[in-house]
C-alpha positions in Angstrom: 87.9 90.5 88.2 87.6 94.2 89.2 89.5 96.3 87.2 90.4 99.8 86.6 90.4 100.8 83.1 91.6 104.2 83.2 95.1 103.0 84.3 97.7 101.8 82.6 97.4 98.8 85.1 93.5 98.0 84.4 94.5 98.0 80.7 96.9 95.1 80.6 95.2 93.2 83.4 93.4 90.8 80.8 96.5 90.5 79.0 98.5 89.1 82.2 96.1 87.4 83.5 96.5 84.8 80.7 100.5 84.0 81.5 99.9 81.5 83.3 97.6 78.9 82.4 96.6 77.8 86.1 95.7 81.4 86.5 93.8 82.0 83.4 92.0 78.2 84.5 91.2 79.9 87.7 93.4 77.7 90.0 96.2 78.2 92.0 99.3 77.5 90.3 100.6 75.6 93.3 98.2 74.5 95.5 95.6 73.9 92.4 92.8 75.7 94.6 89.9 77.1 92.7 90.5 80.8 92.6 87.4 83.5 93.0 86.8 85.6 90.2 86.9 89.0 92.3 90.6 89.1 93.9 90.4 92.5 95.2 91.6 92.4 98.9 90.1 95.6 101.8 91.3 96.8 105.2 91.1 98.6 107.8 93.7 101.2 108.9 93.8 103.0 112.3 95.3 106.2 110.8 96.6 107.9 107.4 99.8 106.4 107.2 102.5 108.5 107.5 104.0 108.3 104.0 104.8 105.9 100.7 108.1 107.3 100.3 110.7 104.6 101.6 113.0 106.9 102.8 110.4 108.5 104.9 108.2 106.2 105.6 108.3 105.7 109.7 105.1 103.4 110.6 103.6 99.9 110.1 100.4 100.9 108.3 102.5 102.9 105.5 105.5 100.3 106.2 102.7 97.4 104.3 101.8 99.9 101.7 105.7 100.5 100.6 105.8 97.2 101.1 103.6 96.7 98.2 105.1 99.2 96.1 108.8 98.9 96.1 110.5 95.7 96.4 114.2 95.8 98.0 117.1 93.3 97.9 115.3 90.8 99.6 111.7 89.6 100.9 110.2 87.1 103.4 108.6 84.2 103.3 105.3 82.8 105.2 107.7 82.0 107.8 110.1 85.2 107.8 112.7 83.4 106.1 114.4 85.4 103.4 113.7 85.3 100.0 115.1 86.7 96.7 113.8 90.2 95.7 115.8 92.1 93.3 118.7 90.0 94.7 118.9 86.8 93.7 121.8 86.3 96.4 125.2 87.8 98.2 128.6 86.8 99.0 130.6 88.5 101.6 134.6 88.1 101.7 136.5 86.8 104.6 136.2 89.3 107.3 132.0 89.7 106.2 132.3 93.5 106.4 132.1 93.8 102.8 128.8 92.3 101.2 128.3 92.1 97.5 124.9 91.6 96.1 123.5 90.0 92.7 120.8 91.5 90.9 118.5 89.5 88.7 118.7 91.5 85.6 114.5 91.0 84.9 113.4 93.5 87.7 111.4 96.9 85.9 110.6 100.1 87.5 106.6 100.3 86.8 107.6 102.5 83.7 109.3 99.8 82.1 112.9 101.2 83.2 115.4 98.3 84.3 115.9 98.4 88.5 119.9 98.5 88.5 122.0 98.6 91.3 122.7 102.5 91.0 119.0 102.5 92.0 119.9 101.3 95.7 123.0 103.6 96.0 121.1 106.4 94.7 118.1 105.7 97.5 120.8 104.2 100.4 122.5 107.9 100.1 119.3 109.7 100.0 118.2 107.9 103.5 120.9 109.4 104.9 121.7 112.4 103.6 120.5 115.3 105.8 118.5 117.4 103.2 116.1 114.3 103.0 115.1 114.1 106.5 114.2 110.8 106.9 113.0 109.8 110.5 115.0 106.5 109.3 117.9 108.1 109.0 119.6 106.7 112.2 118.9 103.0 110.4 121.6 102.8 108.3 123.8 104.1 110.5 122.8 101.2 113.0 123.5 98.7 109.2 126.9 100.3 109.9 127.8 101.1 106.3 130.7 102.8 106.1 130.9 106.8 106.4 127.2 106.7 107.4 128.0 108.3 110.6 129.9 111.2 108.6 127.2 111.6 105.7 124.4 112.0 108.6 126.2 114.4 111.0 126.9 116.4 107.7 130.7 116.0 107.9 130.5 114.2 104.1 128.9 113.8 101.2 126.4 111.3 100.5 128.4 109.9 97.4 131.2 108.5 99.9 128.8 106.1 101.1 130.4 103.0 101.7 128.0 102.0 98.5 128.4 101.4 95.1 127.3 99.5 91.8 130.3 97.5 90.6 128.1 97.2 87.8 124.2 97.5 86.5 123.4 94.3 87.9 126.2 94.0 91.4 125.6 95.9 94.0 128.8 96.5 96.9 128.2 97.4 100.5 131.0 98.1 102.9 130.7 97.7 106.8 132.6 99.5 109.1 132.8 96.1 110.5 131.3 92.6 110.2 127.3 92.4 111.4 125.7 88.9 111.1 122.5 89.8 110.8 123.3 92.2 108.2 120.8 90.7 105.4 117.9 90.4 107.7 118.1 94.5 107.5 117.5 94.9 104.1 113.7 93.4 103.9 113.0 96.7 105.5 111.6 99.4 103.6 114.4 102.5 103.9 116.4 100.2 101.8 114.4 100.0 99.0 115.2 101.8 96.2 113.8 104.6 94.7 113.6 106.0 91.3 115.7 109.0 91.1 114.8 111.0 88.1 111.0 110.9 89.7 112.2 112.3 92.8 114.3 115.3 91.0 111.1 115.6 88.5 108.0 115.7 91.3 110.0 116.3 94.6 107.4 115.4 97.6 104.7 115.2 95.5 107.0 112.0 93.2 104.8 109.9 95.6 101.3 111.3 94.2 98.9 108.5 92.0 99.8 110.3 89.1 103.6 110.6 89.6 104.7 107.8 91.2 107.2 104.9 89.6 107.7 102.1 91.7 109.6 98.7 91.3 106.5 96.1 93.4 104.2 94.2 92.2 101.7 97.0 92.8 101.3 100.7 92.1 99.6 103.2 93.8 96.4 103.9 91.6 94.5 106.4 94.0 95.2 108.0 97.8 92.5 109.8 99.5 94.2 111.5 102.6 92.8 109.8 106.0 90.3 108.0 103.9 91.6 105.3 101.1 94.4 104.4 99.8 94.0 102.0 96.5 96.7 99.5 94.8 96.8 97.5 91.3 98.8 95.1 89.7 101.7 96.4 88.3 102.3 94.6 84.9 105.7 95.6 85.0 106.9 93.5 88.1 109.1 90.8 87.2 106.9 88.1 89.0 103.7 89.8 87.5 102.8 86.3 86.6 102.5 84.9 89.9 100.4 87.7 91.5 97.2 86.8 92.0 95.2 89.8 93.9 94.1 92.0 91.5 93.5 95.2 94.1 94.6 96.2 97.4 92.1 98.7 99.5 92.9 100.2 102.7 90.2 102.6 104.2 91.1 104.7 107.3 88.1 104.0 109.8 89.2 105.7 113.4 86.4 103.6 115.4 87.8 99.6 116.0 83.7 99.0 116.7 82.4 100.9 113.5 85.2 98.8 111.5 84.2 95.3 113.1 80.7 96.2 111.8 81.3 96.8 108.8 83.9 93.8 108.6 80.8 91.7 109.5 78.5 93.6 107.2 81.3 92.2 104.4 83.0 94.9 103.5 86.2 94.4 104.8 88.4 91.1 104.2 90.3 91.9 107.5 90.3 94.5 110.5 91.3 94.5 113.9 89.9 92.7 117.1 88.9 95.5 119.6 90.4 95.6 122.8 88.4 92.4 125.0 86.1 91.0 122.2 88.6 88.2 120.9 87.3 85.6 123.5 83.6 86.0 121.8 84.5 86.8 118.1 86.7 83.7 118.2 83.9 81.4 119.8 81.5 82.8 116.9 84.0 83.1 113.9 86.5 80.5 114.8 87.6 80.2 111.2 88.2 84.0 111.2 89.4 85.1 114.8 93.1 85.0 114.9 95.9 86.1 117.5 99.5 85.2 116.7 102.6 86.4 118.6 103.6 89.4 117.0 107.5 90.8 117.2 106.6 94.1 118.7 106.3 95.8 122.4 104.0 98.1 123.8 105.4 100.7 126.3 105.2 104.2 128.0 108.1 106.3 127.7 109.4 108.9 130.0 110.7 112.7 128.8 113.8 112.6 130.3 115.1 115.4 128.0 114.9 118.0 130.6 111.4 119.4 128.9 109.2 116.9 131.1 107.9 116.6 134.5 110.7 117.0 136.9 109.3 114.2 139.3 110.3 112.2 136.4 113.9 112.8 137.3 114.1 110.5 140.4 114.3 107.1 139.2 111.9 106.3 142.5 109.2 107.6 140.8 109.8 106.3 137.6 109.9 102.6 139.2 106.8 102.9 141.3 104.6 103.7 138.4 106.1 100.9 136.7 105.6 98.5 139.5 102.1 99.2 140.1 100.9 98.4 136.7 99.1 95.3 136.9 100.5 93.9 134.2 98.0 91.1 134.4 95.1 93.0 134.2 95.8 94.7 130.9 96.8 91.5 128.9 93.9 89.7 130.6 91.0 91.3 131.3 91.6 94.8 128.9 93.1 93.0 125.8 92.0 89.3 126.0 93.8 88.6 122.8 97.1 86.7 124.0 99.5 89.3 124.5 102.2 88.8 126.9 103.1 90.5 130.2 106.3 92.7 129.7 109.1 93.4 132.5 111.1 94.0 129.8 111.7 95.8 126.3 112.8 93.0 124.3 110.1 90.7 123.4 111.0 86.9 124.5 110.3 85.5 121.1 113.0 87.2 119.5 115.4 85.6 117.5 118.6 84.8 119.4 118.0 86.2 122.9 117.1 84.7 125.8 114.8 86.8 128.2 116.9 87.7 131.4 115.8 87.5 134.7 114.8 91.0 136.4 113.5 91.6 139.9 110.1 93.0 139.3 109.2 90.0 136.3 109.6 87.6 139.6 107.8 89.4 142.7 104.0 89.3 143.1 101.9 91.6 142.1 101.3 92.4 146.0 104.9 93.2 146.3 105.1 95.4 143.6 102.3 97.6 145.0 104.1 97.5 148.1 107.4 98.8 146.5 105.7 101.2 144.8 104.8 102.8 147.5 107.4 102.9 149.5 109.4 104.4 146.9 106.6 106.9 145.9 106.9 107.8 150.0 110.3 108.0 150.0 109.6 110.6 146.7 108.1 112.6 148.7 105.1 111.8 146.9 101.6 110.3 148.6 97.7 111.2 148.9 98.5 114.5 150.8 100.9 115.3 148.1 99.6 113.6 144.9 101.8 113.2 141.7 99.7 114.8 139.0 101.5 114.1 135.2 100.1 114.4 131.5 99.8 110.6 129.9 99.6 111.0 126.5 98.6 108.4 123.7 97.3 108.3 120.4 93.5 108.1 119.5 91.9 104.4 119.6 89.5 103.2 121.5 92.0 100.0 123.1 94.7 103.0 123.9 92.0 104.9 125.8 91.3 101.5 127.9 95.2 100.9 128.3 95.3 104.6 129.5 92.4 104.5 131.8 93.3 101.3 134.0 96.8 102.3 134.0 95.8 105.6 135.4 93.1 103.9 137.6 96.1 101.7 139.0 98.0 104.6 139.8 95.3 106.5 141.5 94.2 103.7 143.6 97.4 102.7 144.2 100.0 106.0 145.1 97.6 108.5 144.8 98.9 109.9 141.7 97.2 111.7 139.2 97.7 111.0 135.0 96.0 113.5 133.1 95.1 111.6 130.2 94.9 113.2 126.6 95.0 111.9 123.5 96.0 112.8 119.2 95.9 112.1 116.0 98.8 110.3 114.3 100.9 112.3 112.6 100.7 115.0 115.0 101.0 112.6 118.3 104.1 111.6 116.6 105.3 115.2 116.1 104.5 116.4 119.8 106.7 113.2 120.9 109.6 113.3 119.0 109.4 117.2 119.9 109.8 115.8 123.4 106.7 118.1 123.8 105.2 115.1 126.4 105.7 114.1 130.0 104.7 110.2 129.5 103.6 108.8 126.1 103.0 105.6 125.0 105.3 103.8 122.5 105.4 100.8 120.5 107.5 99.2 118.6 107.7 96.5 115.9 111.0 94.9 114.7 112.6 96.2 111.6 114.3 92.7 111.5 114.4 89.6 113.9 117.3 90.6 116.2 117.4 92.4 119.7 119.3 95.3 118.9 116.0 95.9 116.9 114.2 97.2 120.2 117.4 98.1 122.4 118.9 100.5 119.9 115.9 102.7 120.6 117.1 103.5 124.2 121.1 104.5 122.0 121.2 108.2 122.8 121.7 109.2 119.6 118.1 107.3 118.2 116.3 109.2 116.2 112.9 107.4 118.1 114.7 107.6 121.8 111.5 109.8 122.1 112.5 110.2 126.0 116.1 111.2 125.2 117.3 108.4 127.5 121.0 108.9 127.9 123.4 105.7 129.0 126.7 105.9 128.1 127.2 102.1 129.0 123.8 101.3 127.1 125.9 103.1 124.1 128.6 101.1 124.9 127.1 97.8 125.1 125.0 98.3 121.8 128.2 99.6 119.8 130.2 96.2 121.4 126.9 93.7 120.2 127.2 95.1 116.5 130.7 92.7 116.5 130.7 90.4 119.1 130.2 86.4 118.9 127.8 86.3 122.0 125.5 89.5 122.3 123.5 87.3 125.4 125.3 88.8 127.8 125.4 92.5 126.8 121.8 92.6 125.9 121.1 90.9 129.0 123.2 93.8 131.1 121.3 96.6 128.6 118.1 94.9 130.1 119.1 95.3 133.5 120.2 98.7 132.7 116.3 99.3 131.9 115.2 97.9 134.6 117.2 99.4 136.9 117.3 103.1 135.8 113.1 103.0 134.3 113.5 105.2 131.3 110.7 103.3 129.8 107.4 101.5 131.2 107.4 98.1 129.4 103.4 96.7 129.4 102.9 93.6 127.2 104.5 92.2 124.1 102.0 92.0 121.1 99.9 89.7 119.2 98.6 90.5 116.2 94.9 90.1 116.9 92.5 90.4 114.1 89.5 89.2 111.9 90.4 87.6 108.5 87.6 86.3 106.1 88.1 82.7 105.7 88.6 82.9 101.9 91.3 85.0 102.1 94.6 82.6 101.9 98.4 83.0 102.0 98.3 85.0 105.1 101.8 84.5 106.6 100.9 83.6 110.3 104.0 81.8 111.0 106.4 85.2 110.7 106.5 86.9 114.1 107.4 90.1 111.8 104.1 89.7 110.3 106.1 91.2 107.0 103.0 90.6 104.7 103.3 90.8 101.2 100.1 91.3 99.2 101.5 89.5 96.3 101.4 86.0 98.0 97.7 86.5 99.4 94.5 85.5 97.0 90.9 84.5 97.8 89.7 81.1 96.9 86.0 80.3 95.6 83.5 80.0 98.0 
């Protein structure tokens, strides 16, 4: 077992270990496989995650680290169902716009302080108060607990949060009205707790190695900024005994190619597939080459804040870049791992919604091109007057190729121009929520299994409406879905909306395409969410 010893972790490792007598065997206490003796687990990340801190964490790399690290009400399964967390269950009375939650009264912060309800109401109000700044702010608003919209404009204080602990172990959340799908909301990370004298003690540094106290079954031992980032059994965690990875490594490696390598070379147990190698890595590694529908989109957004290219304002434009993407080509020939055509912004696999029928998902790709230009003429816009527009993305290699055949499309096509340029992370997602951007790619991955998951993003007042699309009737239509019986037909009108008005440029819906060494097991291929929880993966013997 690889183990740390100058942690608090490392030291009780041996002592844990031996709780369970499968483990200490070295089998699996459920399926009775023979276990390896190093259960240390490495990937590959794109980017330095954004942050650890739940309240401010806003990406999917950081999202599976906090993931690690804090544990909310409730988790998923392998197939995305829910599972108890720190709640073992919930009742809700009659009209199911008051939910009442029961913790299990065995859950520890990692310094051996009890998790308590008061430890969600105290991280629920921080999310949204305003002097916290979360970029997730706008997310529990959209949970539509009551006097969220007040405590985030600034017109209350975050203690009238329609939030409270009835007790140390009963946790109370009123609605503003009843949402269905309210649980599924809670697997995601702003509504994890946080430990609150840490905060007051450390501030934004309560999230450094040496400061942090966190409720997972992990905690952060070591974080190298855009290099490593190292987690370790946390003895504390009530389900300590059931964890089987010892250590969880993710190492920031910009290059897909230089991270295949050294995945091959052995020294990481999973990293993506680059952009058109699936077809060959899967028909050498079939054990190890995976793509599975993933419940997230991949777009290009528009600034339509007034900041961006005024072509952009006539919707002609906007639809004949949109219909000459070939679609086809991207998913097929770019990609080659899977990933489905989009026409639009919902993805078809999710939950509850039925993918509605919009003109340009039905007409050949010959007719597009022909629309396209024909509007782009009617613009005003051809090869004696070229469109010329900034495309902006951020760095990776499979972007770049997205960006380039779009762009090539276009060129070929209407005779327009994208100047392509490309960032880092952190500031790419500065410079477009500064709406500092004339088009920029987007992508999105759903915080729970429900459409309103991807159309809330187009609300005008979304914190990631990046383009500052502004509908009224989209507003409308998403404020009816949070309480109506059958949301089909007002997702399927918000859809046409889209389509109609192109604020956004939908180009496939994802898959999650990756290498995974075949002794890793538990990997949950079945979720759509791909919600992965390090605490259910381990590596059998070889």
């Amino acid at each position: 077992m690889k183990m740390t010893s100058k942690t608090l972790v490392g030291a009780l490792l041996a002592t844990t270990m031996m709780a369970s007598p499968l483990l200490a065997a070295g089998m699996h206490p459920s399926t009775g496989e023979a276990l390896a003796d190093d259960q240390s687990f490495t990937y590959r990340l794109l980017d330095e995650h954004s942050s650890v801190d739940p309240q401010i964490v806003e990406d999917t790399s950081g999202a599976d680290i906090v993931r690690d690290l804090f544990e909310g009400l409730y988790n998923q399964d392998a197939a995305g169902n829910l599972v108890p967390g720190v709640a073992l269950s919930h009742t809700t009375n009659e009209a199911k716009d008051v939910y009442t939650f029961t913790l299990r009264d065995n859950a520890k912060w990692s310094n051996g302080d009890a998790v308590t309800a008061g430890d969600f109401v105290y991280g629920w109000r921080r999310l949204l108060d305003p002097a916290t700044a979360s970029p997730y702010a706008w997310f529990g608003e959209l949970m539509s607990i009551e006097g969220a919209s007040a405590v985030l404009a600034g017109e209350a204080d975050p203690s009238t949060l329609g939030v409270s602990a009835v007790d140390d172990h009963t946790l109370e959340v009123k609605l503003t009205a009843s949402l269905p799908y309210f649980a599924l909301m809670t697997t995601h990370g702003s509504t994890f707790p946080t430990h609150q004298a840490t905060v007051e003690a450390h501030g934004d540094k309560w999230t450094a190695p040496e400061n942090i106290v966190s409720n997972g079954a992990y905690v952060l031992t070591e974080h190298v900024p855009s290099e490593r980032s190292v987690r370790e059994r946390n003895p504390m965690y009530w389900n300590n005994d059931a964890t089987i990875l010892e250590t969880i490594t993710s190492l920031v490696i910009n290059d897909e190619n230089v991270a295949l390598t050294r995945y091959l070379a052995g020294e990481l147990d999973k990293t993506e597939v680059p952009a058109g190698q699936y077809p060959k890595l899967n028909a050498e590694y079939p054990n190890q080459a995976h793509s599975n529908p993933r419940l997230c989109n991949y777009y290009y957004t528009f600034n339509m804040s007034g900041n961006g290219n005024p072509a952009f304002d006539d919707v002609r434009v906007r639809e004949a870049l949109s219909l000459a993407v070939d679609r086809s080509v991207i998913t097929d020939a770019v990609l080659q791992g899977g990933q489905f055509q989009a026409y639009t912004f919902t993805p078809g696999l999710t939950a509850g919604f039925v993918t509605p029928d919009v003109p340009s998902a039905s007409m050949t790709q010959a007719e597009r091109d022909a629309k396209a230009m024909e509007l782009m003429a009617e613009a005003g816009y051809g090869k004696d007057n070229p469109l010329k527009f900034d495309m902006l993305y951020n760095t990776s290699e499979g972007h770049k190729k997205i960006a380039i055949a779009m762009s090539q499309m276009w060129k070929q096509k209407l005779g327009a121009e994208a100047v392509l340029a490309n960032q880092e992370w952190k500031t790419f997602l500065e410079t477009r929520g500064n709406q500092d951007f004339e088009l920029a790619r987007g992508a999105w991955c759903g915080d729970y299994n429900e459409a309103s998951t991807f159309l809330d993003l187009l609300d005008s007042g979304s914190g990631y409406n990046d383009g500052k699309f502004n509908s009224a009737r989209v507003d409308e239509l998403l404020m009816m879905a949070k309480t109506s019986d059958d949301t089909q037909p007002l997702y399927t009108e918000i859809e046409q909306i889209i389509a109609n008005e192109i604020p956004v440029i939908p180009v496939y819906h994802y898959t999650r395409v990756m290498m995974l060494q075949e002794d890793v097991k538990g990997w949950p291929f079945e979720n759509i969410e791909q919600n992965v929880y390090s605490k259910d993966l381990y590596v059998v013997a070889e």
